[in-house]
N, C-alpha and C positions, 0 to 999 in steps of 0.2 A: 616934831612928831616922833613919837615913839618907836621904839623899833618892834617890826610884824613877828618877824621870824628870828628865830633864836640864832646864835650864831654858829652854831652846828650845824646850820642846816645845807650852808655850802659845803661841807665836808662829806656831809650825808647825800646831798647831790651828788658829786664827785665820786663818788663810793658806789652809786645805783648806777649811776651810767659808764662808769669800767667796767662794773659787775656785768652789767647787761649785757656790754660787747662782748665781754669773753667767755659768757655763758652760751652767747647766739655763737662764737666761737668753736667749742667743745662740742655743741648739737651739731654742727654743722659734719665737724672731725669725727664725731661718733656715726653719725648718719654714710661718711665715706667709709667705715671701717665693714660697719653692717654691710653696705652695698659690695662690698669685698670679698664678704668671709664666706663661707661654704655653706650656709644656712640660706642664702640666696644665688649662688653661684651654681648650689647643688657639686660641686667638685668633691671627689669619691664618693658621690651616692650611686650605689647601682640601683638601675631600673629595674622593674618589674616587665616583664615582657610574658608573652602567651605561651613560650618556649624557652627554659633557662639556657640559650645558648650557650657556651666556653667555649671563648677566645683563647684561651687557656688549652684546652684540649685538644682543638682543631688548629691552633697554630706552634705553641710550642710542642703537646704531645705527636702530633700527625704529620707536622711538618707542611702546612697547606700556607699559599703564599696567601699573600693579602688580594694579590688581581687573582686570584682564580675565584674568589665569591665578588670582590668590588671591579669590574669588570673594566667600566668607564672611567674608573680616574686617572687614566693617564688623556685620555682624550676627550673629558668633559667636564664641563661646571661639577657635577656630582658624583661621586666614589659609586652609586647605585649599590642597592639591597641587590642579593640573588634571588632569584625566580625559584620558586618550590623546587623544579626542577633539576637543578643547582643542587642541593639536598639531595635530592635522590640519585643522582648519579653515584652516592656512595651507598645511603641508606637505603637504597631496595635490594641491598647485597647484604649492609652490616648492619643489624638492633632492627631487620626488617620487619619483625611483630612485636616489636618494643611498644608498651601503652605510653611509655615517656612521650615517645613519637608520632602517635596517632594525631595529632594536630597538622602533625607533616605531611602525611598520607593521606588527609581527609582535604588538606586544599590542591593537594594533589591532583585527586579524584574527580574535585568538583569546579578548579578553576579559580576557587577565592582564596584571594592572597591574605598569607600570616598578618595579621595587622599589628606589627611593630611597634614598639614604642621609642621614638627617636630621642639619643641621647645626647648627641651634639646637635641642638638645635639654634639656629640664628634667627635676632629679630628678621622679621619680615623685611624691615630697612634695608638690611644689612646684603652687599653685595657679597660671595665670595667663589672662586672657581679651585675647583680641585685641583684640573690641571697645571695650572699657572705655575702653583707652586710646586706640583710635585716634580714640573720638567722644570723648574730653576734650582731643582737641588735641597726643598726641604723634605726633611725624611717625615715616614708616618710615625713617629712616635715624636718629633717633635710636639705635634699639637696633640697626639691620641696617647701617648703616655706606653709605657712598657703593653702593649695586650695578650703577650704571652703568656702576660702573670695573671689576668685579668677571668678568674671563672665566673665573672658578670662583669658585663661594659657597665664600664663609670667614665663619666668627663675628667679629664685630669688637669685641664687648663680652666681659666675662669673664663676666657671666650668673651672679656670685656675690651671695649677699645682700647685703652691702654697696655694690654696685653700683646694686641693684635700693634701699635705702634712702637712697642720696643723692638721686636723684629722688624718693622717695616724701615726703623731709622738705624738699626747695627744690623745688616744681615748677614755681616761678616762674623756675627758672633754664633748666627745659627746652620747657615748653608754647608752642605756636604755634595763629596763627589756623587752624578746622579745615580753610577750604577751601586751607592751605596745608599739611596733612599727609603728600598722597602728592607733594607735591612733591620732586623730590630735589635741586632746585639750589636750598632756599630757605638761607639765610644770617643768622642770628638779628642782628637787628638791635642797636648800640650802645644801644639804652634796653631790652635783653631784661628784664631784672627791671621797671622799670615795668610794660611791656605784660606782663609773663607773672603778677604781682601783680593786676592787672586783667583778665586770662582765666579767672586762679586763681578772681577771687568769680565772675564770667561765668556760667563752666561748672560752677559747685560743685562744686569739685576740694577734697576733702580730704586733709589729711595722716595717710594710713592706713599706723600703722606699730604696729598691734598682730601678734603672731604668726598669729592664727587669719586675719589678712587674705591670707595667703599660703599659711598650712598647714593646712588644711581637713581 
């Protein structure tokens, strides 16, 4: 019997099915890279919000700590927005007829709160408590990046799993002393892994990297 197929054509097989694996390869590597980059991550995009706040202004010009507007993050799941009010215990003194500030004064007046536009947002999945970390010695600009510099909040972390368990498995690479957590100009010192190994047993910081530590 004659032969069907030419004898190239195992060669030509051989060729389409490497081809194809390392094609499904590179989609696969490309699709990780996307799910990465900041075009999905949104990291440095500032929000749009209904009031250009600066963090910028109010924290390095003014000198206002982070708890006197985030009230609960030392004692709750959530850092909390401040209340209109909160705002005004400066602003009906400074830029008191400011049109910048009429948004301010007007939920003021009537009760309804600024509707913000939240910039560190987690899936819904996603467990996280503010206090946790902030009483085992992680500072706010670990996760929230410089905001002193910030004359519009941006995310500065990508807020992806993997993000969240390089900390969870070195925290000796990230933890600091606590009364150095809202500090924003602190500067992890050249011996960071010693001292952060010896905060680690300090604070009894474990390495919690089971799934249900996150996904509740």
């Amino acid at each position: 019997m004659s032969q069907i197929f030419h004898r190239s054509a195992n060669t030509i097989a051989r060729v389409s099915i490497f081809g194809a694996v390392f094609f499904i390869a590179g989609l696969l590597a490309l699709f990780a890279e996307v799910n990465r980059s900041p075009w999905m991550t949104q990291v440095h995009t500032a929000r749009d919000q209904p009031i250009q706040f600066s963090h910028e202004r109010h924290v390095a010009g003014n000198g206002i700590d982070c708890r006197y507007c985030h009230t609960s993050v030392e004692e709750s799941g959530f850092a909390g927005i401040p209340p209109t009010k909160t705002c005004m215990n400066c602003h009906s003194q400074i830029f008191a007829n400011s049109p910048f500030l009429e948004p301010v004064r007007e939920s003021f007046r009537t009760g309804r709160s600024i509707e913000w536009t939240r910039v560190h947002d987690l899936p819904d999945y996603v467990y996280f408590n503010h206090s946790i970390h902030v009483n085992k010695g992680i500072g706010c600009t670990t996760c929230h990046g410089q905001v002193d510099r910030m004359p519009l909040m941006w995310q500065e972390q990508s807020l992806q799993m993997e993000w969240c368990l390089d900390c969870h498995r070195n925290p000796e690479r990230y933890v600091r002393p606590r009364d150095k957590v809202f500090s924003l100009d602190y500067v992890p010192p050249a011996n960071q892994l010693e001292l952060g190994k010896r905060l680690v047993a300090e604070y009894h910081i474990q390495k919690l990297t089971s799934c249900s530590t996150c996904h509740r």
